[in-house]
mmCIF file of the N, C-alpha and C atoms, coordinates in Angstrom:
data_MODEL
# 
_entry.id   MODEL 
# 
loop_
_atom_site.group_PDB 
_atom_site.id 
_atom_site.type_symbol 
_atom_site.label_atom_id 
_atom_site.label_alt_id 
_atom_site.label_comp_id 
_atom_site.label_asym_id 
_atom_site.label_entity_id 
_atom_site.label_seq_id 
_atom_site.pdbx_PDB_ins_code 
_atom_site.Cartn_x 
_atom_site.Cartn_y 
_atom_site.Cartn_z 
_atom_site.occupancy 
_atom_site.B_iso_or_equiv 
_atom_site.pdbx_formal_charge 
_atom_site.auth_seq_id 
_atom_site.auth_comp_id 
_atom_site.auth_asym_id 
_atom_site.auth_atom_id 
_atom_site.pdbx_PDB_model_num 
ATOM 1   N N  . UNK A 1 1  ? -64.032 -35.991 40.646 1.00 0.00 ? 1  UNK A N  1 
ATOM 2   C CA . UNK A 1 1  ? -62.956 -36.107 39.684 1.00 0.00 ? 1  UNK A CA 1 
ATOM 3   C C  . UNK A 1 1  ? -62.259 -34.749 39.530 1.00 0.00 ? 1  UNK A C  1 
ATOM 4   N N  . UNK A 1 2  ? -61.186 -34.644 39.634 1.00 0.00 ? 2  UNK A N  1 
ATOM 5   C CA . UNK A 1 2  ? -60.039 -33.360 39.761 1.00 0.00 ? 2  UNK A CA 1 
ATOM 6   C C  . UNK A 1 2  ? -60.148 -32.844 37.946 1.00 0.00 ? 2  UNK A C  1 
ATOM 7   N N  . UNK A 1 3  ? -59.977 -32.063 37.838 1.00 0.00 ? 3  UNK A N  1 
ATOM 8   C CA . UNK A 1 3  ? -59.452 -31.703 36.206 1.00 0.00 ? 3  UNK A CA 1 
ATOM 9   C C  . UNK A 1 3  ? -58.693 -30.557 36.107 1.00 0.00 ? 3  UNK A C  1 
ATOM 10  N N  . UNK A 1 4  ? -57.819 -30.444 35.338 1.00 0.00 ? 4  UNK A N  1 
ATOM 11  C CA . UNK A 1 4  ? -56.576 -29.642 35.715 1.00 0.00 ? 4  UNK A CA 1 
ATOM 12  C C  . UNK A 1 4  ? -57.453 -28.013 34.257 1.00 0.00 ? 4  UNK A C  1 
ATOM 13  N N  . UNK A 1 5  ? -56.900 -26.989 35.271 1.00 0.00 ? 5  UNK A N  1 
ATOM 14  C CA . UNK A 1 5  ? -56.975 -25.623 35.055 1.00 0.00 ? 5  UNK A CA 1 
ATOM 15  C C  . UNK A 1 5  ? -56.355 -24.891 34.727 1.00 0.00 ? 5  UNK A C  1 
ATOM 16  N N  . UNK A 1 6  ? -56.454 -23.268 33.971 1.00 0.00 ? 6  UNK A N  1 
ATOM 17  C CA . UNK A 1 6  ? -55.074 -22.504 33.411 1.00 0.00 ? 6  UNK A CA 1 
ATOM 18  C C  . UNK A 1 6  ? -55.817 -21.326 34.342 1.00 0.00 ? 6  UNK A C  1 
ATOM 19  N N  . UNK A 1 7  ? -54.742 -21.038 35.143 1.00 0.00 ? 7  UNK A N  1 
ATOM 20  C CA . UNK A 1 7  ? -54.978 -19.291 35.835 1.00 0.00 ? 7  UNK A CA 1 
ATOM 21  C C  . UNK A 1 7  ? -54.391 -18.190 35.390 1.00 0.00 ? 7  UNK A C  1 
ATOM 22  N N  . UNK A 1 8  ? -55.355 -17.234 34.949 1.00 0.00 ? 8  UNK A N  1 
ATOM 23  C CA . UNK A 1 8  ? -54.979 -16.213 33.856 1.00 0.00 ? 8  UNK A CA 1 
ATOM 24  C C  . UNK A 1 8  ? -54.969 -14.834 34.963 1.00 0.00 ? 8  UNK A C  1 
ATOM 25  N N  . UNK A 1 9  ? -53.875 -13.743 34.550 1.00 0.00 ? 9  UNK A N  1 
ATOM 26  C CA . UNK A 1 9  ? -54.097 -12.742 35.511 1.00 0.00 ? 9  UNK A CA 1 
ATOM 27  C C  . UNK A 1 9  ? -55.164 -11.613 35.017 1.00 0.00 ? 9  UNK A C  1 
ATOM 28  N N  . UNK A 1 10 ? -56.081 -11.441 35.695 1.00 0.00 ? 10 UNK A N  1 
ATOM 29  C CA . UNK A 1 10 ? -57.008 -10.123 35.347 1.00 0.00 ? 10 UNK A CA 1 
ATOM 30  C C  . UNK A 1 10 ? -56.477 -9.111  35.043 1.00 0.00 ? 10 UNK A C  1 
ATOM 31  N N  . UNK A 1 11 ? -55.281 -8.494  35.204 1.00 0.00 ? 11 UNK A N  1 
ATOM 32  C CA . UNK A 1 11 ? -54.428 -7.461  35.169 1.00 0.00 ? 11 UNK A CA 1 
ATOM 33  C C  . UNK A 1 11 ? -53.883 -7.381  33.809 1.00 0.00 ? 11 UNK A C  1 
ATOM 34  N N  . UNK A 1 12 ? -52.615 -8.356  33.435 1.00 0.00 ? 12 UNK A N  1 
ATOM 35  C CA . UNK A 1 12 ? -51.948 -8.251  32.460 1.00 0.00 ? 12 UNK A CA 1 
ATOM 36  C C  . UNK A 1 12 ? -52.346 -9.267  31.128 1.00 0.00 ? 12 UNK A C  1 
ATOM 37  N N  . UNK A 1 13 ? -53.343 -10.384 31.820 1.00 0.00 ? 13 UNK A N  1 
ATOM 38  C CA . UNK A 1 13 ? -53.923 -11.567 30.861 1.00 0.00 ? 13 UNK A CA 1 
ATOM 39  C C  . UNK A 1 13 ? -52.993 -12.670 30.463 1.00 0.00 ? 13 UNK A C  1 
ATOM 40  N N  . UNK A 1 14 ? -51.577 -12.367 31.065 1.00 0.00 ? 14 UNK A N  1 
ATOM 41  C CA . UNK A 1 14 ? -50.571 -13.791 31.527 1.00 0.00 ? 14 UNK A CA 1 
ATOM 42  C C  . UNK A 1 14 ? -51.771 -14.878 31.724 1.00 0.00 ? 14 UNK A C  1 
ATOM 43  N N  . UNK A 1 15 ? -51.397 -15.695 31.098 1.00 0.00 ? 15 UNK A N  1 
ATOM 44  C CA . UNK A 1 15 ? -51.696 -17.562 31.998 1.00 0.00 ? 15 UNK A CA 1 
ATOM 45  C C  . UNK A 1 15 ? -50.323 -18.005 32.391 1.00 0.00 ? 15 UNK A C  1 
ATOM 46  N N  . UNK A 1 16 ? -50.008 -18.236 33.463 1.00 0.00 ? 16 UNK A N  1 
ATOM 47  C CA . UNK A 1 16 ? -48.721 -18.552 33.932 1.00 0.00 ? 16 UNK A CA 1 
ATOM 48  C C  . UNK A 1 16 ? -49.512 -19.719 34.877 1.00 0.00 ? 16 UNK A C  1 
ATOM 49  N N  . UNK A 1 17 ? -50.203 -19.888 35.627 1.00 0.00 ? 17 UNK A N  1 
ATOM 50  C CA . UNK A 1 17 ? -50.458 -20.853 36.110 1.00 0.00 ? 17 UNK A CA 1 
ATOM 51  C C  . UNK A 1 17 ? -51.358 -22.133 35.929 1.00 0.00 ? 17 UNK A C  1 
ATOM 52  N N  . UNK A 1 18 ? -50.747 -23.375 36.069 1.00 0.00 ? 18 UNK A N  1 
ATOM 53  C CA . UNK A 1 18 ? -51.414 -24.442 36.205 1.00 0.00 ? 18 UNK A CA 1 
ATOM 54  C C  . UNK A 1 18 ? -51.780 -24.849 37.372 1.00 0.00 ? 18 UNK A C  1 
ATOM 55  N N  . UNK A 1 19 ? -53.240 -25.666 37.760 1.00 0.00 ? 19 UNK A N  1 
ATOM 56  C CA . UNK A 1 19 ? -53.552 -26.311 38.529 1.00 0.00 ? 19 UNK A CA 1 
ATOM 57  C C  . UNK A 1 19 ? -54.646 -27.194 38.419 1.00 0.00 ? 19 UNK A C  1 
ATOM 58  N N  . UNK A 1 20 ? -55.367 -28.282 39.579 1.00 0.00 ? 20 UNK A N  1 
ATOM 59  C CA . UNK A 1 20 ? -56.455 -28.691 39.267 1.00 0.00 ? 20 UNK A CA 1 
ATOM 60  C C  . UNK A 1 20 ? -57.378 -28.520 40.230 1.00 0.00 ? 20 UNK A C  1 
ATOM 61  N N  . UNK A 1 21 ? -58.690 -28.645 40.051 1.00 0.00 ? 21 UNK A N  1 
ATOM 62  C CA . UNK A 1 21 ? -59.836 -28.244 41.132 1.00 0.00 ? 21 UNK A CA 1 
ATOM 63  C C  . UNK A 1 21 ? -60.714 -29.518 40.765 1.00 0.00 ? 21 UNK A C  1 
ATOM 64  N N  . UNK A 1 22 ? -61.700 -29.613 41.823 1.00 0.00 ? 22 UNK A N  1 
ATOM 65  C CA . UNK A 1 22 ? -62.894 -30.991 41.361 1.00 0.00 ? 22 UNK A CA 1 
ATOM 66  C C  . UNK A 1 22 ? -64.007 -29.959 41.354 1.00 0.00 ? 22 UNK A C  1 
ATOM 67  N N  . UNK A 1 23 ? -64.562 -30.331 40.360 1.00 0.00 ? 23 UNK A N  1 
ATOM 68  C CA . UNK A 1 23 ? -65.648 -29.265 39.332 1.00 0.00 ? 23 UNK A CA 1 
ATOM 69  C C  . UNK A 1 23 ? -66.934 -29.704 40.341 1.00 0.00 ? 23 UNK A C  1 
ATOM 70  N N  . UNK A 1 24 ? -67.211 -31.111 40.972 1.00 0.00 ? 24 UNK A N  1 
ATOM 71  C CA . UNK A 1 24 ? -68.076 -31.456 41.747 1.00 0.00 ? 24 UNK A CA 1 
ATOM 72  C C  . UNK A 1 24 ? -68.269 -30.568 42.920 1.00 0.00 ? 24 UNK A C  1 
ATOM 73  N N  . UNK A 1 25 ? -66.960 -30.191 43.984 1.00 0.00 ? 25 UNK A N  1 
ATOM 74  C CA . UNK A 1 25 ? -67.416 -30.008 45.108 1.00 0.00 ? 25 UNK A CA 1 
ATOM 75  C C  . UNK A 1 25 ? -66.867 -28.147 44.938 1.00 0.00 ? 25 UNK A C  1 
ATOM 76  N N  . UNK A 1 26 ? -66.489 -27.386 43.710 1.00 0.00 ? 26 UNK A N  1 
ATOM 77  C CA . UNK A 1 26 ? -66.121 -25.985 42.929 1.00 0.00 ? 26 UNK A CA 1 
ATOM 78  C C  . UNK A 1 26 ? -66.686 -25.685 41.509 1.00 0.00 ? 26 UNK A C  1 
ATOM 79  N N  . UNK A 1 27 ? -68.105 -26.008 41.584 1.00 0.00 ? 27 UNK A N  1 
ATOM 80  C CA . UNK A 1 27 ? -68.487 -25.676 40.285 1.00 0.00 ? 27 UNK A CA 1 
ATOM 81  C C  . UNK A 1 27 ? -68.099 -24.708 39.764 1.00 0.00 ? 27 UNK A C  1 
ATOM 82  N N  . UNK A 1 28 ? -67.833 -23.505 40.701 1.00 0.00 ? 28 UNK A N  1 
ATOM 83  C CA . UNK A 1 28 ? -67.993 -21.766 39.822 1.00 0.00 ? 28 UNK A CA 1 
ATOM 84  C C  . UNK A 1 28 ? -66.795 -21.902 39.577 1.00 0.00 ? 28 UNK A C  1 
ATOM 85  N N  . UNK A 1 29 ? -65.885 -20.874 38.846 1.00 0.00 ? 29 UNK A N  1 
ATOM 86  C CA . UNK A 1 29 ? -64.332 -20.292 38.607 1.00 0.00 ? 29 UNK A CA 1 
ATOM 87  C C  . UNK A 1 29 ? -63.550 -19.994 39.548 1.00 0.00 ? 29 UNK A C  1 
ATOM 88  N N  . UNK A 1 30 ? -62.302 -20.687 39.345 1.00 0.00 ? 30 UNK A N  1 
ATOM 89  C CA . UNK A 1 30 ? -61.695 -20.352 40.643 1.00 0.00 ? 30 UNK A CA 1 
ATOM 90  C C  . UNK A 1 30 ? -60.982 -19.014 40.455 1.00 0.00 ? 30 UNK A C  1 
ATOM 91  N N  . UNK A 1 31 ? -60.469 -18.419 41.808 1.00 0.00 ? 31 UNK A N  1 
ATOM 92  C CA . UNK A 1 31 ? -60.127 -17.109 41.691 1.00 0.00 ? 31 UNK A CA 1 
ATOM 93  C C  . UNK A 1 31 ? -59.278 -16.489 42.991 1.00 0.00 ? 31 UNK A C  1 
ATOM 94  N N  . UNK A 1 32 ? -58.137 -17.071 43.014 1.00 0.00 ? 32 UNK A N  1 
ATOM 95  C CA . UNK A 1 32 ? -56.591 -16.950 43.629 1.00 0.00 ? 32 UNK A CA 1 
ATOM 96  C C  . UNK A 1 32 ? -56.004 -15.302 43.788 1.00 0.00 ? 32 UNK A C  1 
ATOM 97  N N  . UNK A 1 33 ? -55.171 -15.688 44.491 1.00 0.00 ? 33 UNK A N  1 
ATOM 98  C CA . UNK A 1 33 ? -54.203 -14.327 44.595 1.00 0.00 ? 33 UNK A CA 1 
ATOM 99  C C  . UNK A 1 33 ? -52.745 -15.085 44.329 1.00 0.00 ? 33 UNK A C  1 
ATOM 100 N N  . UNK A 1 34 ? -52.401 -15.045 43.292 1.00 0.00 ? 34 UNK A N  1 
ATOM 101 C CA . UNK A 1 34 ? -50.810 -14.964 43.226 1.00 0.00 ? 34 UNK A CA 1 
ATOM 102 C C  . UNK A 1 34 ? -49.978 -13.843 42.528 1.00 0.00 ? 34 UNK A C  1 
ATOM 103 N N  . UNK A 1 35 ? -48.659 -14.628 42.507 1.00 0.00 ? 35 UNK A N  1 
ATOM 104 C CA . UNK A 1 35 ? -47.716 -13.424 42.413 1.00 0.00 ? 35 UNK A CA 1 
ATOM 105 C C  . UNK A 1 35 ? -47.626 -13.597 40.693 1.00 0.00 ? 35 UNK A C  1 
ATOM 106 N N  . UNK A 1 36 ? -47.679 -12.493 40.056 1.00 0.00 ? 36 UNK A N  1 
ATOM 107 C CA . UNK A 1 36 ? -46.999 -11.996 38.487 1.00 0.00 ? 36 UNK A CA 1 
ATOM 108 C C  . UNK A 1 36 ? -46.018 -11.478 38.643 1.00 0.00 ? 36 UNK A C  1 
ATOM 109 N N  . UNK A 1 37 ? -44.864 -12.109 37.349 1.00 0.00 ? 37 UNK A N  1 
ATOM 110 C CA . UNK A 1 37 ? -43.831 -11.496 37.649 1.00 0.00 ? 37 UNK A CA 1 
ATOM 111 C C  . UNK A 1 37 ? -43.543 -10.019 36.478 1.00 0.00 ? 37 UNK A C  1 
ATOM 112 N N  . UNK A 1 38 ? -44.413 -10.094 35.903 1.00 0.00 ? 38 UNK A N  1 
ATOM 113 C CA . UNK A 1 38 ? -44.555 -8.908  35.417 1.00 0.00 ? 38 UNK A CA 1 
ATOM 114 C C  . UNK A 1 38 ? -45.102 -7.761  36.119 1.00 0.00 ? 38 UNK A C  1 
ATOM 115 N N  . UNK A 1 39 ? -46.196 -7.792  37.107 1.00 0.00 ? 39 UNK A N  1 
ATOM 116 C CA . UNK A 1 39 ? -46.464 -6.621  37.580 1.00 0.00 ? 39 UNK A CA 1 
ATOM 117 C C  . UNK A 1 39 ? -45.392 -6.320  38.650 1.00 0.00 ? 39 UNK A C  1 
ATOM 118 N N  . UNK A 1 40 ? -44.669 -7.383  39.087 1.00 0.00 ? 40 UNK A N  1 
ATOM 119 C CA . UNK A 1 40 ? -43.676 -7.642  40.678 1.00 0.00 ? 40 UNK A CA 1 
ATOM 120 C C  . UNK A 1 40 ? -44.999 -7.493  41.700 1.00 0.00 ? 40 UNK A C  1 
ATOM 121 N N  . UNK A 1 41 ? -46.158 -8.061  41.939 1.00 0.00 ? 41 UNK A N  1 
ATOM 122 C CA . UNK A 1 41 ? -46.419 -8.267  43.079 1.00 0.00 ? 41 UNK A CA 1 
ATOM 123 C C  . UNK A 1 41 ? -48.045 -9.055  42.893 1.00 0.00 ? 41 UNK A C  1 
ATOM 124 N N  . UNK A 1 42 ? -48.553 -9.647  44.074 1.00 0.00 ? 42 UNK A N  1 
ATOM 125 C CA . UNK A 1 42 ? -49.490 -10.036 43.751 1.00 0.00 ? 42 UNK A CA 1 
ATOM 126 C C  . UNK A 1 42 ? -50.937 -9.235  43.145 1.00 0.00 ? 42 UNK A C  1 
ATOM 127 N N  . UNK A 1 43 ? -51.272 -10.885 42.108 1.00 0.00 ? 43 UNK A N  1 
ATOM 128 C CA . UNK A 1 43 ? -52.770 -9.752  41.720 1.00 0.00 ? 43 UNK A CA 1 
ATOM 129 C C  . UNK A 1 43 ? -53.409 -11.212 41.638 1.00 0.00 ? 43 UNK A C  1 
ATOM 130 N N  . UNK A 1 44 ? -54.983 -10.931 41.771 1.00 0.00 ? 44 UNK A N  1 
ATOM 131 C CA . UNK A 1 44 ? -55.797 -12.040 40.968 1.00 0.00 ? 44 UNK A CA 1 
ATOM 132 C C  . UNK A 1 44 ? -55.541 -12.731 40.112 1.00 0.00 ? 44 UNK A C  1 
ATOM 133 N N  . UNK A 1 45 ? -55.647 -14.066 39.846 1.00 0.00 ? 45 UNK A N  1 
ATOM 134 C CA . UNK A 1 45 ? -55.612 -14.567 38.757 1.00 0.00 ? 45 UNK A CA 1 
ATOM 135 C C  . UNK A 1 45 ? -56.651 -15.542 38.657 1.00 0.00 ? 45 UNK A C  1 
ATOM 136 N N  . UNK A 1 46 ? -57.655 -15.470 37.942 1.00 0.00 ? 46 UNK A N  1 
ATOM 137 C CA . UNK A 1 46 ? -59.023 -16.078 37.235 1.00 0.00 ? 46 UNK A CA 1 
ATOM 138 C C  . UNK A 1 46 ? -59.154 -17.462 36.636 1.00 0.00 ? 46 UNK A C  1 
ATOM 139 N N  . UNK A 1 47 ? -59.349 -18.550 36.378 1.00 0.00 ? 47 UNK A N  1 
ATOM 140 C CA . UNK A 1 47 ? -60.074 -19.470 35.918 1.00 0.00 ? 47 UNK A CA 1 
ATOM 141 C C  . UNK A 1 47 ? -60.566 -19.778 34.598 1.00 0.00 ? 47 UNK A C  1 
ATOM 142 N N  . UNK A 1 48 ? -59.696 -19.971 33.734 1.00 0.00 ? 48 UNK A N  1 
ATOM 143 C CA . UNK A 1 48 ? -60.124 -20.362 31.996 1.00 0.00 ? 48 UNK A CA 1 
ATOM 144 C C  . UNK A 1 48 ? -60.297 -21.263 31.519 1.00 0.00 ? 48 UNK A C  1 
ATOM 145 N N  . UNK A 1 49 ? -60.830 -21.177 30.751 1.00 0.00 ? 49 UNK A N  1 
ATOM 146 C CA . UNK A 1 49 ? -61.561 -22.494 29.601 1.00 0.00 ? 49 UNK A CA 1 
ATOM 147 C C  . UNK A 1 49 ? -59.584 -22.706 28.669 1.00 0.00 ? 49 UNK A C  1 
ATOM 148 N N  . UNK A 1 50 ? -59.848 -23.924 28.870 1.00 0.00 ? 50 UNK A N  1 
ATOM 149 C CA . UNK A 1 50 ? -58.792 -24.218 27.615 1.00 0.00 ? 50 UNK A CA 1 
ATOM 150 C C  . UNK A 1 50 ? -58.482 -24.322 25.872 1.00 0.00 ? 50 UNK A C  1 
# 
């Protein structure tokens, strides 16, 4: 079962992104590289509780 996620940046602590992951076959936190448009370039962005 998919369940939808907020990706927060480690850097500035923006949540700008939504998505979903299946908690079955990604138990741990997910943990991306996208772009902030506050820093202008990519950084991590982390996996939060809602």
């Amino acid at each position: 079962m998919r369940t939808n996620i907020i990706l927060e940046c480690q850097e500035t602590k923006e949540r700008l992104y939504l998505t979903s992951k299946n908690k079955q076959h990604n138990p741990d936190k997910l943990r991306l590289k996208k772009y902030s448009p506050r820093l202008r370039r990519r950084a991590w962005f982390v996996e939060v509780n809602k």
